[in-house]
C-alpha positions as CSV (number, residue, x, y, z in Angstrom):
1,X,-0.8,40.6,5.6
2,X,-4.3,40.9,5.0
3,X,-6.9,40.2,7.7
4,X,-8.3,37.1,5.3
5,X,-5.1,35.5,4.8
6,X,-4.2,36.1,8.6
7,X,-7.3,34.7,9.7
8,X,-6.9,31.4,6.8
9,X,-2.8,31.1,8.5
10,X,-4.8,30.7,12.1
11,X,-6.8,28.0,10.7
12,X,-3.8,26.1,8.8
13,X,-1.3,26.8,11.2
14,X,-3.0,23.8,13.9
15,X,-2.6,21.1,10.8
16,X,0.6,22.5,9.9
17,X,2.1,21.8,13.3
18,X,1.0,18.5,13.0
19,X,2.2,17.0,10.3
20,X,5.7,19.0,11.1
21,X,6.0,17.2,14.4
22,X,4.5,13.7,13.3
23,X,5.4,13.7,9.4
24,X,8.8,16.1,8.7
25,X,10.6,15.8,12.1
26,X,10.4,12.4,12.4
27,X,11.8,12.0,8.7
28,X,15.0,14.0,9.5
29,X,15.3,12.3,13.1
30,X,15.7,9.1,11.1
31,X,18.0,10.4,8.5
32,X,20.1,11.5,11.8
33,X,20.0,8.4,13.3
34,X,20.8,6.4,10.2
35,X,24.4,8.2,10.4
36,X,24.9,6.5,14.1
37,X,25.9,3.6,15.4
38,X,24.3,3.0,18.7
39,X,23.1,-0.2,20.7
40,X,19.0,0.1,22.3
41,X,20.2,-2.6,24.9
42,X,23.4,-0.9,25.4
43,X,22.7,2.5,26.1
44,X,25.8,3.5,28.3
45,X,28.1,2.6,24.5
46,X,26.6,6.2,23.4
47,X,25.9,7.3,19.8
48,X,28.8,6.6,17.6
49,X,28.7,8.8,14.4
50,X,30.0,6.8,11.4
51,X,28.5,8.7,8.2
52,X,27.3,6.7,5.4
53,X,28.9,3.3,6.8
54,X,25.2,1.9,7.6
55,X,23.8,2.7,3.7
56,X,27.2,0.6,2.7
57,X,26.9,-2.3,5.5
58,X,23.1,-2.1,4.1
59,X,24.2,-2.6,0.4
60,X,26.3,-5.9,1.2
61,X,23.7,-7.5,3.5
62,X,22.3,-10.7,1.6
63,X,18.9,-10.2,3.7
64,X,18.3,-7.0,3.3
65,X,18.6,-7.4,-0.9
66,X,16.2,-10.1,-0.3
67,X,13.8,-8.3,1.7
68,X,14.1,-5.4,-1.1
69,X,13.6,-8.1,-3.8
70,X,10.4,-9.2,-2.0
71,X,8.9,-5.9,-1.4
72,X,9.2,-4.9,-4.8
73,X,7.5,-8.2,-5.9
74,X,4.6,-7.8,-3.5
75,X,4.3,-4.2,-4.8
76,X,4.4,-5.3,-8.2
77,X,1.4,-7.6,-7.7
78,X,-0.7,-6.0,-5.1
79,X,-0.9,-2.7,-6.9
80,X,-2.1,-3.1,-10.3
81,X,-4.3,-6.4,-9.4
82,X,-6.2,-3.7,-6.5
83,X,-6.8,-0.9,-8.9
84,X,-8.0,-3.6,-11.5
85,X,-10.5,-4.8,-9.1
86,X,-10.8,-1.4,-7.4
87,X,-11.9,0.0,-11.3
88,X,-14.5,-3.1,-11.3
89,X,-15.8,-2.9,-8.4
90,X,-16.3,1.2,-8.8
91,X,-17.6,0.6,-12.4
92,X,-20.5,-1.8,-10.7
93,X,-20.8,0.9,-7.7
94,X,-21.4,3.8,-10.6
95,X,-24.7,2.1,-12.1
96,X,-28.4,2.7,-10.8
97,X,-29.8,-0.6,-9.3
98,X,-31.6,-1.1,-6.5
99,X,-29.5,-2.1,-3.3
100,X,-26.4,-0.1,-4.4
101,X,-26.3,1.9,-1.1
102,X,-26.2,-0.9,1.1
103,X,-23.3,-2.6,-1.8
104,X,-21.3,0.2,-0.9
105,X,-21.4,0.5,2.5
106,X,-20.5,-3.8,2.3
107,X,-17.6,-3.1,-0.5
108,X,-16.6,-0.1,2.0
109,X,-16.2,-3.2,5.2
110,X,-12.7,-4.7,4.3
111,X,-10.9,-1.4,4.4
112,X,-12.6,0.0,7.4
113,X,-11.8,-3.0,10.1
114,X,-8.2,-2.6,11.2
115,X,-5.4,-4.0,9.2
116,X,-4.2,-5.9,12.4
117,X,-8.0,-7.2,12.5
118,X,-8.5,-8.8,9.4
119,X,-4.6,-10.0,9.2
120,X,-5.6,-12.0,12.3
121,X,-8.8,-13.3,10.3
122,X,-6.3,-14.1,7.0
123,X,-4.2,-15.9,9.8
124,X,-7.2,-18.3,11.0
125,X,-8.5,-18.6,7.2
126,X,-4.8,-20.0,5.9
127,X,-4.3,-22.3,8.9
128,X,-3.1,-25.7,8.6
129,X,-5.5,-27.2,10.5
130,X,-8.8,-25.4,10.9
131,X,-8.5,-22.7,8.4
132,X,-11.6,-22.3,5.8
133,X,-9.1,-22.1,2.8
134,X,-7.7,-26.0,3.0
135,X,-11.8,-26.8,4.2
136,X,-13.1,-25.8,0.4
137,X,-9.9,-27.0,-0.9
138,X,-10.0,-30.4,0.5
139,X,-13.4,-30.8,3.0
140,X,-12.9,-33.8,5.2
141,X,-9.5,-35.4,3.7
142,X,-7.8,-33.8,6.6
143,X,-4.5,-35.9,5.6
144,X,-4.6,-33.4,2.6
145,X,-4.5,-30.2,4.4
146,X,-1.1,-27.7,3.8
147,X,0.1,-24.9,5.6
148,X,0.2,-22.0,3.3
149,X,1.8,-20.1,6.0
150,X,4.7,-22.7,6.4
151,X,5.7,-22.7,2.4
152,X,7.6,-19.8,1.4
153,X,6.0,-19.2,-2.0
154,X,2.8,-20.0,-0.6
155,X,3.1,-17.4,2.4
156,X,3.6,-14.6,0.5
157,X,0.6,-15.3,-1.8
158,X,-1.7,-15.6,1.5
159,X,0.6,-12.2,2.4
160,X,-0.5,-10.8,-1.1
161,X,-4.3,-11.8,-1.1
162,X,-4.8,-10.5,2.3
163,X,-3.6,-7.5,1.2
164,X,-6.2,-7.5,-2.4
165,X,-9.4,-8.4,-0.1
166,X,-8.2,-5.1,2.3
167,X,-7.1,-2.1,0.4
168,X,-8.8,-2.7,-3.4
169,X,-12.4,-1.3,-1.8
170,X,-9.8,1.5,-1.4
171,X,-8.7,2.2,-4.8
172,X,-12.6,1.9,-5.7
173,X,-13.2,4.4,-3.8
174,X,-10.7,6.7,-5.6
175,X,-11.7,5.2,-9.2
176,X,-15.9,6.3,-8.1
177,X,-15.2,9.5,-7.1
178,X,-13.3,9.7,-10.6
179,X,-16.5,8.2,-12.2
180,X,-18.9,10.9,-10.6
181,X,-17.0,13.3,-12.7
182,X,-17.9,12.3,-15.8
183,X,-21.2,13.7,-17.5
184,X,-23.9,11.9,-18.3
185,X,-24.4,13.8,-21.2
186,X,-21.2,12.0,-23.0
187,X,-22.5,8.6,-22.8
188,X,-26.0,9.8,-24.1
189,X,-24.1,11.4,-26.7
190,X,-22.2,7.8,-27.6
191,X,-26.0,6.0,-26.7
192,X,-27.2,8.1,-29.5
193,X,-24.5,7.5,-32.0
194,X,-24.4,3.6,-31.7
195,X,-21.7,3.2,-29.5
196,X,-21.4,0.0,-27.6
197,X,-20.8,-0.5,-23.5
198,X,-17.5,-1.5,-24.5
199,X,-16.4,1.5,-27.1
200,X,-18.1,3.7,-24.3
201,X,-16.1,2.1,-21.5
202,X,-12.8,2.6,-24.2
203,X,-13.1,5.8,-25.6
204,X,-15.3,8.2,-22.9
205,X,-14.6,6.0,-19.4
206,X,-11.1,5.2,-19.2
207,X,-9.5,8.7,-20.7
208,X,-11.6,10.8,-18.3
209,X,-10.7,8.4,-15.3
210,X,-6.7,8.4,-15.7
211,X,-6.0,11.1,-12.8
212,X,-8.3,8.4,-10.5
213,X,-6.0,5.5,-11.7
214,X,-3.2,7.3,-11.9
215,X,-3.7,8.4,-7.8
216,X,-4.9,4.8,-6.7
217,X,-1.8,3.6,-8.3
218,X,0.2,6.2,-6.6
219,X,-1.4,5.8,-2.7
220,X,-1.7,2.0,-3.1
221,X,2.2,1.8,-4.3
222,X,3.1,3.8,-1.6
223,X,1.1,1.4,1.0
224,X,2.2,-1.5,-0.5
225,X,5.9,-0.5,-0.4
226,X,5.7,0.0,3.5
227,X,3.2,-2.9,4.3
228,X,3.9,-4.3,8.1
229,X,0.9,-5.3,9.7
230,X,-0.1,-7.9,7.7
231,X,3.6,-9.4,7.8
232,X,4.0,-8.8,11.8
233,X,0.7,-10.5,12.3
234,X,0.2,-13.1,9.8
235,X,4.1,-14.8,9.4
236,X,6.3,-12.7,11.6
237,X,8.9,-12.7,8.0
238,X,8.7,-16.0,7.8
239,X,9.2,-18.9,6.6
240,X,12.8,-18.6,5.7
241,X,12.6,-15.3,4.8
242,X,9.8,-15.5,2.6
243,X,8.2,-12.7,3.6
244,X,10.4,-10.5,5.3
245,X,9.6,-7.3,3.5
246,X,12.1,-4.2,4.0
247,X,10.1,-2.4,6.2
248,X,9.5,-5.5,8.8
249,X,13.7,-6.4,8.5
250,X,14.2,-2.4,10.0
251,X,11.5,-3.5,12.9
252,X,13.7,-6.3,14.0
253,X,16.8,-4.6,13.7
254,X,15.3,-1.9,15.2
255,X,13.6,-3.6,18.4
256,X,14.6,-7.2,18.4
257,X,18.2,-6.5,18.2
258,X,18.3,-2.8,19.0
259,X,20.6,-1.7,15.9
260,X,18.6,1.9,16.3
261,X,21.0,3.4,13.0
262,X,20.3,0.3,10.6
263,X,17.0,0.3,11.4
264,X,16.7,3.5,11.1
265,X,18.6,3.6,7.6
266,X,16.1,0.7,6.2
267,X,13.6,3.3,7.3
268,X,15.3,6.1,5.5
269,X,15.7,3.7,2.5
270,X,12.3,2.8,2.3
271,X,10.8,6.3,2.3
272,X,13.6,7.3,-0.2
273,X,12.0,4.3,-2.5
274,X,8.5,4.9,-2.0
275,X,9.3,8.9,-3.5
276,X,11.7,8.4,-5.9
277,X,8.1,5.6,-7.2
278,X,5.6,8.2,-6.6
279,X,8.2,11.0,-8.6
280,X,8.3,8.3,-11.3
281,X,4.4,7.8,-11.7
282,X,4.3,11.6,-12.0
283,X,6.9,11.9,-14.8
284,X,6.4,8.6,-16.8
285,X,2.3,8.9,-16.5
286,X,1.2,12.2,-15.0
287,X,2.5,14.3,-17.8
288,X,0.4,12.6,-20.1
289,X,-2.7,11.6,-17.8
290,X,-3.2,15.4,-16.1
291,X,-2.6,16.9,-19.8
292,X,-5.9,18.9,-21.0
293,X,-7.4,17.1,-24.4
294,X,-6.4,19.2,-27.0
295,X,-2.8,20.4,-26.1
């Protein structure tokens, strides 16, 4: 080995270790433990190895179906409407005005305070009796005010809006640094030819910026897929269920009622999901997004 690459190993290896002991050995200890049985509160019953019988008790569980049926509706919503607004808001960020450092440093805020943070805020905002949503809604006609966070369809909007104001400064963030890639020199070019903001936007802006989508759709999926914070803090699954994504229901089963193995096998099932989507984007989109013009 030569000294260069010896000396470039010494200064992987430190970031290497990490993410093998807080990324891949977790990931197999989960897999492990999703092929026992065993009790948290009963720790003298032992592990109890019974092979795949938690992925099949997982199958015929009515909650756990539900849960998966809500996750993949609040991925199917949060994702696109975020890089929609992310590509907005980065397309606004990208042009020369005066005040644009400061407006993104402030677009920047949402994603920088803790999720646990700003799911408490989304908590006060949707209450039933003092929150600022039902206040705009209704002002002083008090006898008018809801509880979004009481009505199952309405929780897991509040769910999915809290989520939109968070992470879609995120995906802008991707979407810019995709837009500082392209020249300037095209859009002269088009300037010069006649071509109006929108053919610009259609025919230079959004082929160039397809890797930037394409990986805000991919890290936002993957987020929204595993979302807990905003669910533990804002409706605790509830009401009725509503909002019990798959990765709360393996928290419960895993702490409130100490099932470590099923918990540990929604776990498993949940990273599973999140690459067999990100695997997906790549084949269905990738191949034709990260193709070179002209192949």
């Amino acid at each position: 080995m030569r000294e260069a690459q010896r000396v470039a190993l010494y200064y992987v290896l430190p970031s290497l270790v990490f993410v093998l002991l807080f990324s891949i050995y977790p990931i197999f200890e989960s897999f492990r433990l999703s092929l026992y049985r065993m009790i948290l509160t009963l720790p003298w019953l032992g592990q109890k190895f019974v092979g795949w019988e938690n992925y099949r008790d997982l199958l015929t569980d009515p909650v756990a179906m539900k849960s998966l049926l809500t996750t993949l509706l609040f991925v199917a919503v949060t994702a696109p409407v975020e890089v929609l607004l992310g590509l907005f808001m980065a397309l606004v960020l990208n042009e020369s005005f005066r005040g644009r450092a400061l407006l993104r440093a402030v677009v920047l805020v949402p994603w920088a305070i803790p999720t646990v943070v700003s799911s408490q805020m989304w908590r006060f905002i949707f209450n039933d009796r003092y929150g600022l949503v039902n206040f705009f809604l209704f002002g002083d006609a008090t006898h008018l005010y809801v509880a979004p966070l009481a009505e199952p369809y309405l929780a897991l909007i509040a769910i999915m809006v809290a989520d939109v104001w968070k992470t879609s400064s995120f995906a802008a963030l991707i979407i810019l640094a995709g837009l500082q890639t392209i020249p300037d020199e095209l859009y002269e070019a088009a300037s010069i030819d006649g071509a109006t903001l929108w053919q610009q936007l259609r025919h230079i802006t959004l082929p160039l910026l397809k890797p930037a989508l394409l990986l805000a759709l991919l890290f936002r999926t993957i987020d929204a897929l595993r979302v807990f914070d905003l669910v533990f803090v804002m409706t605790q699954g509830g009401p009725a269920d509503a909002t019990n994504v798959l990765q709360f229901y393996g928290y419960k089963k895993t702490f409130a009622e100490g099932m470590i193995g099923y918990g540990s096998t929604i776990s498993v099932v949940v990273f599973f999901a999140a690459l067999l989507l990100s695997l997906l984007y790549i084949r269905l989109l990738g191949a034709r997004v990260l193709e070179r013009p002209g192949r």
